[in-house]
C-alpha positions, 0 to 999 in steps of 0.5 A: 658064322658072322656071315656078312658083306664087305662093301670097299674099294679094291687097291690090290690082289695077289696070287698064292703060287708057292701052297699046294694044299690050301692055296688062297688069293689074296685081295686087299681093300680099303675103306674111305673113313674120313675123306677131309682127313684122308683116313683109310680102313684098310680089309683083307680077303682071302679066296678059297680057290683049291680044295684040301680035299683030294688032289688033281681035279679032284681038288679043283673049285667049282666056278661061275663068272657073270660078266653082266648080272643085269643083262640076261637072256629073255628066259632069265629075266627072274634073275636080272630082276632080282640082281636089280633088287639086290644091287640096289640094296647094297648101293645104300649100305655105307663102306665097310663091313655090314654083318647080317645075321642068322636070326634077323637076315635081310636077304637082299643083302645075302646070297645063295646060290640053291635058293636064288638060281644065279646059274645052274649047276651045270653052267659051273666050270673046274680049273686048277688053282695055279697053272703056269700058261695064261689063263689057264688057272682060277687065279688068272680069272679072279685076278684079271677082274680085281687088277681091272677093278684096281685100274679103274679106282674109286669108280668100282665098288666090290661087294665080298659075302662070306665070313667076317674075320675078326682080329683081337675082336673086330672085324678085319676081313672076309673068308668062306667067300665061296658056297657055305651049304651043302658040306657033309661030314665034319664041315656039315656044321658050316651049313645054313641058307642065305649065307653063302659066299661070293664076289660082285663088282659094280662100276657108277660109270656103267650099268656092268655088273660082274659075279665071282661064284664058287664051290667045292665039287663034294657040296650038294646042290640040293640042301634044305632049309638049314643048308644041310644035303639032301644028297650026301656026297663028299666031305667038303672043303 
């Protein structure tokens, strides 16, 4: 797996309405090169937000949103200092994406959700990925946080972990941007620790910081050091 992160600004989303099996929102980012030149690098992301596994509820992800990572309640106080230590840590990385990995991996600059308790099991919701009211889908959250990130310009930066999509061999994108441990069955060789996949925004104009956190209800939470399930359930995704 080339799991890494992108670091870019955000200048567009969009919903996937019209594919019930395997429906994906599509965020589109862009790397400053060349400021004096006006030169842009031009990402793509694609959001896992319905299972091909099962249908109904069955079929629907798993999420969690922090609307500010570093203001925890008083009994989490390990988890806003450890979102002080990682965001400081990617605010130095330069734009674009940085691959980190299995061998060498800086764990500041990698998330997991089993190791790191960014939230509890428990606290993860499911949605179906398109419905027609408001608010009522996945995609109507991740979309309302990526058109605001869009409003607010170069100010927000994003921050996308998961695997790095490489076109004619270099690195174009981000996928797998959900949970990447866990899996039984034939997609148990996508497992390993420190790699899972996730959405920040940070704004320099606020001290918010916002996490997008997904996964698929058949994983387990309960892995060990390589990622595989202590506790089988479901073939995922």
């Amino acid at each position: 797996m080339d799991y890494g992160v992108l670091k870019a600004r955000i200048i567009k989303g969009y919903r996937e309405d019209d594919d019930p099996k395997s429906p994906h929102y599509q965020i589109i980012l862009e790397q400053l090169v060349d400021k004096q030149q006006g030169l842009f690098r031009k990402w793509k992301s694609p959001v896992n937000v319905q299972s091909k596994v099962g249908s109904g509820a069955e079929s629907e992800l798993l999420y969690y949103i922090d609307t500010n990572l570093l203001k925890q309640a008083k009994a989490h106080q390990a988890r806003a200092e450890l979102w002080q230590r990682k965001l400081a840590a990617l605010s130095e990385l330069p734009e674009g994406f940085f691959e980190n990995p299995r061998a060498s991996r800086n764990r500041d600059l990698a998330l997991d959700y089993v190791r790191e308790h960014y939230f509890e099991r428990d606290e993860m919701n499911t949605m179906p990925a398109t419905s027609p009211g408001a608010w009522d889908d996945l995609q109507d959250y991740i979309d309302f946080y990526v058109r605001r990130a869009v409003e607010s310009g170069d100010s927000v930066t994003a921050y996308i972990f998961g695997e790095g999509i490489r076109t004619g061999g270099v690195f174009t994108g981000v996928h797998d941007v959900h949970m990447n441990q866990g899996n039984s069955g034939s997609y148990a060789k996508d497992n390993g620790a420190y790699q899972d996949g996730g959405l920040l925004l940070t704004s320099r104009h606020s001290t918010t910081a916002v996490g997008i956190f997904l996964a698929f209800q058949g994983q387990s939470f309960q892995t060990d050091d390589q990622g595989q399930p202590l506790v089988a359930q479901q073939q995922t995704p």
